[in-house]
Each structure stands twice: as structure tokens, then as C-alpha cells.
N, C-alpha and C positions, 0 to 999 in steps of 0.2 A: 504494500500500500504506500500510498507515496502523502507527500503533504500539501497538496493543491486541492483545495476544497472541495470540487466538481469533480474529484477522483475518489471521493469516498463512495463505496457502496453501500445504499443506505435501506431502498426502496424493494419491497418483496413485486413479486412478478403483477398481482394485483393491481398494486399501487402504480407501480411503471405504466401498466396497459392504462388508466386510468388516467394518468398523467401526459400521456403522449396520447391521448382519444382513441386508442386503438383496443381491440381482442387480445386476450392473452395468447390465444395460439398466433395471433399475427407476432408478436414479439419472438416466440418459440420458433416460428419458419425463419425468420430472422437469423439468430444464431444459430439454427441448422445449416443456413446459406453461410455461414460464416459473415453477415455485415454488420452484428454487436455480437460483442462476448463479454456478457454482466459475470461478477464475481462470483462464488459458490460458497454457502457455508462450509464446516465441515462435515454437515450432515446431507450437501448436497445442491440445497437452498438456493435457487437464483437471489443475487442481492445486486439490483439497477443503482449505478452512480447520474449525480445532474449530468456528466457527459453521456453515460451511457443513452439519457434521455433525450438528449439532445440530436447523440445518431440516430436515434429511433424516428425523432421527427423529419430529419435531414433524410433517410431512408422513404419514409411516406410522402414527403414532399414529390423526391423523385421517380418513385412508385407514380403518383399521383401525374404526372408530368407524363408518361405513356412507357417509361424506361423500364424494363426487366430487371428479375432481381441479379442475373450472370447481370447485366450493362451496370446494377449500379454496386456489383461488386466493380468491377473493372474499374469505374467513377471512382471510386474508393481507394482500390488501388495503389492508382494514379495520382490523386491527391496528395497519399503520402511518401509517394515516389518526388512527388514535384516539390511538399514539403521538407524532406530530407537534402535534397538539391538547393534548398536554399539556404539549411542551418550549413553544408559544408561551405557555400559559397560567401556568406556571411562569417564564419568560423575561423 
């Protein structure tokens, strides 16, 4: 766990789906496609961070927008391909 506030996982799968307007099984297809991966207690537990919530919206948005879950894996990606390109280029 790190100490950036929005990395804490706080919210059980309920509260997440209720948070971001969605289904619980929508959040669950989610990290099956690998595009959020919420923390796990030790008993198993999904536990959603404010980022995790945030991909979730960022996910629906582009859902929403006509793009596949492969396309906005790929979106994703590439974000943090393009991301990392600019902490070394900055670094």
C-alpha cells in the first residue's frame, strides 16, 4: 500500500458498483478483462480504492463512447506506455 490517498482501498465491491453507477458484475467483467485490479483482503474480499473508482468511470465513459473492452484495454495500455515515456523523458 502506498501513501497517496486515492491508493487506499477502502470500498467493498457494493459500495464501488454504487459509486461509479454501475452493476456489480459490471465491475467483476472489468477485472476479469484485466482494466481495474481492486485490492483483496486476506480472506479474498475485493476492496475498490478512489483511483480504482475512478478507472471504473474512465472505463464506462469509454465503454459508453462505442469502444470494446480489448480497445479500451489497449487505450489503457497505451496511456501508461505514453505515461512512462514521459517520467523517463522528464527524469
Amino acid at each position: 500500500m502506498t501513501d497517496r490517498p486515492g491508493d487506499v482501498p477502502l470500498y467493498s465491491i457494493a459500495v464501488a458498483a454504487e459509486l461509479a453507477d454501475l452493476p456489480a458484475p459490471t465491475l467483476r467483467l472489468y477485472e476479469e478483462k484485466g482494466l481495474v485490479t481492486p485490492a483483496r483482503t486476506q480472506g479474498g474480499t475485493r476492496r475498490y480504492s478512489e483511483d480504482d473508482i475512478a478507472a471504473i468511470r474512465e472505463v464506462a465513459v469509454l465503454q459508453g463512447d462505442g469502444i470494446n473492452l480489448a480497445g479500451i484495454g489497449r487505450v489503457l495500455e497505451l496511456r501508461a506506455e505514453n505515461a512512462e515515456l514521459r517520467r523517463r523523458l522528464d527524469g
